[in-house]
C-alpha positions in Angstrom: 15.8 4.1 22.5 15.1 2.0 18.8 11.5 2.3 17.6 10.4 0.3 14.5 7.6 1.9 12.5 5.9 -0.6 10.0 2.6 0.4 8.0 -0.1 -1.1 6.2 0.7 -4.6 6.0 -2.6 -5.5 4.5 -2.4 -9.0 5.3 -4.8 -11.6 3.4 -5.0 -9.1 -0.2 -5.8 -11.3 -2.8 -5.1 -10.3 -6.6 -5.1 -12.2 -10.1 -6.1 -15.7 -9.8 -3.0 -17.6 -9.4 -3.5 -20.0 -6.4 -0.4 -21.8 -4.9 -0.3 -25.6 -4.6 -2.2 -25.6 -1.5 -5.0 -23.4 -2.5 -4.6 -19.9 -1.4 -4.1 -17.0 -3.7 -0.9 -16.3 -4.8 -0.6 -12.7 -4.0 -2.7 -13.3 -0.4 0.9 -15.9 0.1 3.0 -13.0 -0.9 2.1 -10.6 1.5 2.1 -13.1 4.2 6.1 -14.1 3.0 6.7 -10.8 2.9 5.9 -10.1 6.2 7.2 -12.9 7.6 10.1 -11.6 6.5 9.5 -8.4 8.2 9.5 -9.5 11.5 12.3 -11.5 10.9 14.2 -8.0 10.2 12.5 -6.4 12.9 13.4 -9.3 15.6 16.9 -9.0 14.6 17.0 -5.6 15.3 15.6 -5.9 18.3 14.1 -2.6 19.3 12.8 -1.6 22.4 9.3 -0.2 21.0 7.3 -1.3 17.6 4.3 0.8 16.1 2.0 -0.6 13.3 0.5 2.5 12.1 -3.0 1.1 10.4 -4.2 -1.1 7.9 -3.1 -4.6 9.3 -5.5 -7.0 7.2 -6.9 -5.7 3.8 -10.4 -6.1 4.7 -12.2 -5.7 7.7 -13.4 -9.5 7.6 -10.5 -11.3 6.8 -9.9 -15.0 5.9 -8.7 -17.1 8.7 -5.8 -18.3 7.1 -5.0 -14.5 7.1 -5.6 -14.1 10.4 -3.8 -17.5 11.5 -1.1 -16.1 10.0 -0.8 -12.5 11.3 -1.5 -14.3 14.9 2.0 -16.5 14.6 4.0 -13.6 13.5 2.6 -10.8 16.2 3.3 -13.3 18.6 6.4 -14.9 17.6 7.6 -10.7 17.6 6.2 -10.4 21.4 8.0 -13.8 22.3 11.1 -12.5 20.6 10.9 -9.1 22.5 9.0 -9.6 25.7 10.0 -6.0 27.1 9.5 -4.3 24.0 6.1 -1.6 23.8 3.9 -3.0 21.0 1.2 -1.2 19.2 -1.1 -1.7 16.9 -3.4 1.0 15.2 -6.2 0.8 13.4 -6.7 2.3 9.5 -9.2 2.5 7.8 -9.2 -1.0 5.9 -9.4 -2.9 9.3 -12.4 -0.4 11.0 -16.3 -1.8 10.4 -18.5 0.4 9.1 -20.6 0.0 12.1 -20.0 0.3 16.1 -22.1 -2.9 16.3 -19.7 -4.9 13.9 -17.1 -6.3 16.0 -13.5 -5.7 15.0 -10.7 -8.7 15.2 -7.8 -6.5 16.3 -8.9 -7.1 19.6 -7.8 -10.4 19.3 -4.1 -9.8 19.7 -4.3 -7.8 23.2 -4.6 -11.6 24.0 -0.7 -11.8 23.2 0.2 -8.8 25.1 0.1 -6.6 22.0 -1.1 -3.0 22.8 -4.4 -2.4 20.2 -6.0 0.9 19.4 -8.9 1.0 16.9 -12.0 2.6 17.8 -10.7 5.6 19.7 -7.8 7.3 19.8 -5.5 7.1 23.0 -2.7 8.1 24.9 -0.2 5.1 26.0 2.0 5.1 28.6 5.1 3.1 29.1 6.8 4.5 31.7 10.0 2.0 31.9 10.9 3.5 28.1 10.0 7.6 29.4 8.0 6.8 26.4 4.1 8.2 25.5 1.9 7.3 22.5 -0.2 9.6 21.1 -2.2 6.6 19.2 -4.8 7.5 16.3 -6.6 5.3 14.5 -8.2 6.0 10.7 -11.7 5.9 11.7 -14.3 8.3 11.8 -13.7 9.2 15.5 -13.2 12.5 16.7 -9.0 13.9 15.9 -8.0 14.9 19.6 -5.7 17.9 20.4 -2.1 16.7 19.2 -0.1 17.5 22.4 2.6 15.4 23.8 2.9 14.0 27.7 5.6 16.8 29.4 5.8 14.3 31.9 7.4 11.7 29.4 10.9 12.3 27.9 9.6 10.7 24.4 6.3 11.2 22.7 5.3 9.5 19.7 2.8 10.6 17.5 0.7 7.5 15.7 -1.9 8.2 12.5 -3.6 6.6 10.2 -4.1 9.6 7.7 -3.2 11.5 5.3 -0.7 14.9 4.8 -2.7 16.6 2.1 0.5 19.1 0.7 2.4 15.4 0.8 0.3 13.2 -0.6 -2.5 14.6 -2.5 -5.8 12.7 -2.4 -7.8 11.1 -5.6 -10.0 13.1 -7.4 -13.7 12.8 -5.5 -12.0 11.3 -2.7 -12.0 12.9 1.1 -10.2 11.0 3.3 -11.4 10.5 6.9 -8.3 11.4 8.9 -6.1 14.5 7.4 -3.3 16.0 9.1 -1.6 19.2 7.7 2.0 19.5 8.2 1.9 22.8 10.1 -0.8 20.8 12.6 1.8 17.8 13.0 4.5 19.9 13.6 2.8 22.0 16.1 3.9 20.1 19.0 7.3 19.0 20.2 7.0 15.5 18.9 10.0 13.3 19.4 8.6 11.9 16.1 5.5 10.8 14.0 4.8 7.5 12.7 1.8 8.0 9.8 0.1 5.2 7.8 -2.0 5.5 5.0 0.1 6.2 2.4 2.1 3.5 0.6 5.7 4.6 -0.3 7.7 5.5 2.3 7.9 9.4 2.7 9.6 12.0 4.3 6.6 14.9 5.9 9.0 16.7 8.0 13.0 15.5 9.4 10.7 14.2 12.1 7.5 12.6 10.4 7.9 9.7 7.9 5.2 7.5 5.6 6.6 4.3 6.0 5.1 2.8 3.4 3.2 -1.1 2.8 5.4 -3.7 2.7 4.1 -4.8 -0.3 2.3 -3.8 -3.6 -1.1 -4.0 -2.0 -2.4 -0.2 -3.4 -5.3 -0.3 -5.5 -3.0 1.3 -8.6 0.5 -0.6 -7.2 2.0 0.7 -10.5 2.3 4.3 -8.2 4.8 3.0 -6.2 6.2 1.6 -9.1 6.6 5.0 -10.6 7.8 6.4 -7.4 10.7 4.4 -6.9 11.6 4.7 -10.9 11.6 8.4 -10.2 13.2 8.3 -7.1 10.8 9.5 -4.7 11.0 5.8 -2.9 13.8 3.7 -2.2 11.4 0.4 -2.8 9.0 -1.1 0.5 9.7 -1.9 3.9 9.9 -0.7 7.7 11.6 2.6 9.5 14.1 2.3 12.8 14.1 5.4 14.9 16.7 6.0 17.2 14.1 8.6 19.1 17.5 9.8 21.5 19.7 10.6 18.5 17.1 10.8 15.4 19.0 8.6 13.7 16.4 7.3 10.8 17.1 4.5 8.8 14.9 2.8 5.9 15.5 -0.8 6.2 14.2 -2.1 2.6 12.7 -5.4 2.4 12.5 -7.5 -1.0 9.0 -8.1 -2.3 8.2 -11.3 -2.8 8.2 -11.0 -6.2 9.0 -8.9 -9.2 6.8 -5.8 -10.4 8.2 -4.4 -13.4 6.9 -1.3 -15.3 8.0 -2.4 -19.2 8.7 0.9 -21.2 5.7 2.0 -23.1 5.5 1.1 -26.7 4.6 4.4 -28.8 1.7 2.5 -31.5 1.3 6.0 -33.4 1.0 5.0 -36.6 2.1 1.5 -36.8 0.3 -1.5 -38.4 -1.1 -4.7 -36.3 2.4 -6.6 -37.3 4.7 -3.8 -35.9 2.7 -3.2 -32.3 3.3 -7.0 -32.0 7.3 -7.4 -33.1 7.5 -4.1 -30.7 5.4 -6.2 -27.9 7.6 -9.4 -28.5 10.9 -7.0 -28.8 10.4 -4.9 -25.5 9.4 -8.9 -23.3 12.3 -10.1 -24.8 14.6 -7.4 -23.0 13.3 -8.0 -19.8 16.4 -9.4 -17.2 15.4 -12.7 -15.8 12.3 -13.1 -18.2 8.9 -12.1 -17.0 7.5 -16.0 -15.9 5.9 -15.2 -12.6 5.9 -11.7 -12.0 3.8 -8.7 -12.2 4.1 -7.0 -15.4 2.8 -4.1 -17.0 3.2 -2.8 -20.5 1.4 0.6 -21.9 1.0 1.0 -25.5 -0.1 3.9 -26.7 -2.2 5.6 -29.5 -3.8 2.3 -30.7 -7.0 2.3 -32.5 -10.0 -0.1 -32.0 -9.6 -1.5 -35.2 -5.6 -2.1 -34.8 -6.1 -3.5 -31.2 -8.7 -6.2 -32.8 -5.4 -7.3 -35.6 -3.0 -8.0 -32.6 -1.8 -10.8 -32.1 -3.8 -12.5 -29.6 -2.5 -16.1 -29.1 1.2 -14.1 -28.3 -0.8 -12.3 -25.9 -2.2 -15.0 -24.2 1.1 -17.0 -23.9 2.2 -13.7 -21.7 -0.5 -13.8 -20.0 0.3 -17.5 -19.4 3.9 -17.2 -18.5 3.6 -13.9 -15.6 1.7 -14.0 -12.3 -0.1 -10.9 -14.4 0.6 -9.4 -17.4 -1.3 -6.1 -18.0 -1.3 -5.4 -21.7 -2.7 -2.1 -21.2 -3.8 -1.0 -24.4 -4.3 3.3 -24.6 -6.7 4.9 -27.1 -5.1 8.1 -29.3 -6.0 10.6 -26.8 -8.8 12.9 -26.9 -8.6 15.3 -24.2 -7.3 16.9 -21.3 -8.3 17.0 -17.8 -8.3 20.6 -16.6 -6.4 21.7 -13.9 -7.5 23.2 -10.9 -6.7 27.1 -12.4 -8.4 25.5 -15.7 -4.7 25.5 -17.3 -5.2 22.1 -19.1 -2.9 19.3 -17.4 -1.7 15.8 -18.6 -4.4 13.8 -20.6 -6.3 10.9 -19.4 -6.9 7.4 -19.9 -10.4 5.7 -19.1 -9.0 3.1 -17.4 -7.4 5.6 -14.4 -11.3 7.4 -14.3 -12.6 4.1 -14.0 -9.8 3.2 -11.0 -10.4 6.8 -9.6 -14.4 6.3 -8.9 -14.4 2.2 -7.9 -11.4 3.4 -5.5 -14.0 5.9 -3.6 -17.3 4.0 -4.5 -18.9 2.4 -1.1 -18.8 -1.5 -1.3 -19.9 -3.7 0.6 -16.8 -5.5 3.6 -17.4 -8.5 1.7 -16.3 -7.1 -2.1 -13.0 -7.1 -3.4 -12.2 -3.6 -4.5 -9.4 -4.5 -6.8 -10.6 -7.4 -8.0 -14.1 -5.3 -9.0 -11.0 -2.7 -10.9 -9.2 -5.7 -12.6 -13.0 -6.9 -13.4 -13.6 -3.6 -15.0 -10.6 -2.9 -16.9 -11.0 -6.3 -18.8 -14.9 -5.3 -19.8 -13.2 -2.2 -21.1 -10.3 -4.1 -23.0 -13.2 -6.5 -24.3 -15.5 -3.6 -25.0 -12.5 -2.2 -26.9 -11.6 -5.3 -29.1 
């Protein structure tokens, strides 16, 4: 008995302003390869239950091209596996604000897909012995996490987060959290959670498993996370829930991010930071045309930063999808930690991406477009 567990797919995120030769934004095209390819993975595998643990589309009114999209794949998935249990839960990117404010998941228990986002509930699919425990990421009321002793699998589905796993951002309080001692309080065959972007192991039995793509609103995190091991790179899990045989099947991005080391500007003139700029590009495998590229350098005054070089800096920015020249004043301070012991220090532009990633917006506002918009008024304010 196979389960695949996919997560935040975040279908129709738009990013940069690249637009392929037909119009639509390059990253929006990404995701929607990416997944693509997912099901392709998933269709080969051929299990007999799939769970989509929150955040299908990236905003709760997406475009229709996005959900054009996401309605060929979910049904060329039920076509493929037309016994198969398929489920889709709710997070919090695809929940209005409002009971009154219609949501479109709805639409794809027209294919035969199994939908859960307003309230949470139990499924039953008696020809697998199998019960689902669904949760969506809304503000509804948690229910009592107990399996069905009637059932010889329960799966546990949430949209949330593990607070000892994945700590939240400063000011933020997520809707849904689930501590590990309350997930592992019942005998759960095992627990699919969403929320969270890299893939992560809770407990032997409850697994992150991840986006499929670099959709966070800092996607340099999961950068750092698979530089320092924590993740293996994006993709989908397959459960065996008879055996507990886990595996992370890893599925190519559709495109490069790379993490440049940081350039230490400490006492260096205009003319150095740029020959160290134009050195560390240079190294890059492949080049960097097309891809998502971000390069730190640090200690650099406001004067120095006006003296660099920018027509090279342009012709960067020209030649990536994105190239984030992010430029890092000397530091200044410390952030205190919690017992007031003082912690690593901190740069404006990750405040700034801290309070717009908690900030109410409108459904309509693009939350990292509004971040890319106010890291450049900082980098302009700067030079």
């Amino acid at each position: 008995m196979r389960l695949a567990h996919l997560s935040d797919l975040h279908l129709g995120y738009r990013q940069y302003q690249r637009l392929t030769p037909g119009g639509i934004n390059q990253r929006e095209a990404d995701v929607a390869a990416t997944f693509r390819a997912v099901i392709d993975r998933v269709v080969a595998l051929r299990p007999e239950a799939v769970v989509v643990a929150g955040d299908v589309f990236h905003t709760v009114r997406p475009t229709n091209q996005a959900i054009l999209h996401a309605f060929l794949q979910f049904s060329r998935l039920r076509q493929a596996l037309p016994d198969a249990a398929i489920v889709l839960v709710a997070g919090n990117h695809d929940i209005p604000r409002t009971a009154e404010t219609g949501g479109i998941l709805q639409l794809f228990a027209q294919i035969g897909l199994v939908v859960v986002d307003r309230e949470p509930r139990r499924l039953s699919f008696p020809e697998l012995e199998l019960s689902i425990l669904a949760i969506p990421g809304g503000p509804g009321q948690k229910p009592a996490l107990t399996v069905d002793p009637s059932m010889r699998y329960n799966v546990l589905v949430a949209h949330g987060i593990v607070p000892d796993v994945v700590p939240p951002l400063p000011g933020q309080e997520p809707v849904n959290q689930y501590s590990r001692a309350e997930l592992m309080s019942a005998p759960w065959t095992y627990v699919a959670m969403g929320d969270y972007h890299v893939h992560q192991e809770v407990s032997p039995h409850i697994y992150y498993s991840g986006s499929i793509e670099y959709t966070s609103l800092n996607p340099w995190r999961d950068v750092e996370a698979e530089r320092d091991g924590v993740a293996r790179g994006k993709g989908f899990v397959e459960r065996n829930l008879a055996t507990g045989a886990h595996e992370f099947h890893i599925v190519p991005p559709a495109r490069p991010f790379l993490d440049l080391p940081a350039v230490q500007a400490r006492g260096l003139t205009p003319a150095e930071i740029d020959e160290r700029i134009a050195r560390t590009v240079e190294k890059v495998k492949g080049g960097i045309d097309d891809k998502v590229v971000r390069l730190i350098v640090r200690d650099v005054s406001r004067q120095v930063a006006r003296e660099l070089d920018q027509r090279a800096i342009r012709e960067l920015k020209r030649r990536a999808l994105n190239f984030q020249l992010d430029i890092r004043r000397p530091e200044l301070f410390r952030r205190e930690s919690a017992s007031g012991a003082p912690s690593r220090r901190v740069d404006l532009k990750e405040i700034v991406t801290e309070k717009l990633g908690v900030r109410p917006l409108d459904a309509d506002l693009d939350r990292p477009r509004l971040i890319e918009l106010a890291h450049a008024y900082l980098d302009r304010a700067a030079g």
